[in-house]
Each structure stands twice: as structure tokens, then as C-alpha cells.
N, C-alpha and C positions, 0 to 999 in steps of 0.2 A: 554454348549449347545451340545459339539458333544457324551457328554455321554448321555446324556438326549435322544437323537436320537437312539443312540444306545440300548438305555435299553428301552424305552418307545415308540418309533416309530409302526405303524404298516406295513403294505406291500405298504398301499395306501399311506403312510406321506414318507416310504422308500424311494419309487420312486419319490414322488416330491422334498425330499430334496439330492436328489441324485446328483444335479449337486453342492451344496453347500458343502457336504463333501469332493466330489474333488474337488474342488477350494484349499480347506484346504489339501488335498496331495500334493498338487503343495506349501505350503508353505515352507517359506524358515528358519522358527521353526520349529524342528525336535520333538520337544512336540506337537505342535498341528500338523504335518503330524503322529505323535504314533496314539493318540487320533483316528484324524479321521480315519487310519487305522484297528482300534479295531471297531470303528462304521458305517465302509462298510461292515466289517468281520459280524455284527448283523444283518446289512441292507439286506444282501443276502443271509443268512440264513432266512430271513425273506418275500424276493423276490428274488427266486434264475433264474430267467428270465432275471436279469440286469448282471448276471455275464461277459457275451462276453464284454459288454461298461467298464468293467476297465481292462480287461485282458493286455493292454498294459501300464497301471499307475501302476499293480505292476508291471511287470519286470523291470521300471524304478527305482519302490521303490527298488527294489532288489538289485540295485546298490548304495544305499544309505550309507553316511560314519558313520552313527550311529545307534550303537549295539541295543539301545530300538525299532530303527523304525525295524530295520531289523529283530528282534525277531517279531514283530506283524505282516509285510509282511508276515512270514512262516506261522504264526496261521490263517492269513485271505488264507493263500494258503493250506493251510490242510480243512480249511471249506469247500473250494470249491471244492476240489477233493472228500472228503465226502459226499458232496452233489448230486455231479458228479457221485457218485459210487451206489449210493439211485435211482437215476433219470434210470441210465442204467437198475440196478433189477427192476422198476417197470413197465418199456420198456418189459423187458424180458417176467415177468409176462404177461403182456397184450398179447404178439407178442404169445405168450403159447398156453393162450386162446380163440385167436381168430381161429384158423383153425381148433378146435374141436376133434384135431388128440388127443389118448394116448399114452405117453410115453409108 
């Protein structure tokens, strides 16, 4: 199910099954905490507006004793800074265009 989410969700299914994925971080299977970490990593890429509500469930993953969850924590924190880095340039762009001035 949490690949199915991941690969097939949209923004609007993201966010509603968003409290269900993290239920599944907090598990105490380090397979289904990989899992669901790989399909938050999709989920917000796909609604990057939900990133602030797990900012504190990865540092925790962060601290995790196995090498599979801890590889997908980095990959779900490279998403976000990616995203993070998109969302600033199109900030930038706009903040450009609005006072009319030219470089």
C-alpha cells in the first residue's frame, strides 16, 4: 500500500493519507518505516506545502539504527531541499517582476 501511494497518489490522496504514512514512520519495522519513508519522499514532491508537518519525524528517522531507513531519510531530505531550492527561484523570479525596475 505505501508503494501504491507513493507511485499513484495524487496531491489531493497525498495529503489525506498523509497522517497514515506517518503512523508507518513511527513503526517499529524498519521495512515498513524504509517504505513509508520513500512514499512521503513522493507525497511531497507531489505537495510540497506538507513538508514543515514531518520536518521533525525526519530528524528523528535520522537517528535510526538501520542503514536501509537511513539511506531513504537522505533521499526524502535531498527532495526537500530540491524543492526548497525551486520554490526560492520562483520567489526570486516573481519578487523580479514585480517592481518593474531593470536590471
Amino acid at each position: 500500500a505505501l508503494c501504491a501511494i507513493g507511485n499513484l497518489a495524487t496531491a489531493d490522496m497525498s495529503r489525506d493519507l498523509a497522517p497514515e504514512v506517518d503512523k508507518h514512520l513511527k513503526s517499529t519495522n524498519p521495512y515498513l518505516r524504509k517504505k513509508a519513508c520513500l512514499a512521503m519522499a513522493r507525497c511531497l514532491t507531489k505537495c510540497p506545502d506538507m513538508v514543515e508537518d514531518f520536518v521533525e519525524r525526519v530528524v528523528t528517522l535520522l537517528k535510526d539504527r538501520s542503514h536501509g531507513v537511513l539511506i531513504t531519510v537522505v533521499q526524502l531530505m535531498t527532495q526537500v531541499l530540491i524543492m526548497d531550492q525551486k520554490n526560492a527561484e520562483m520567489e526570486r523570479e516573481e519578487d523580479g517582476g514585480d517592481d518593474g525596475e531593470t536590471p
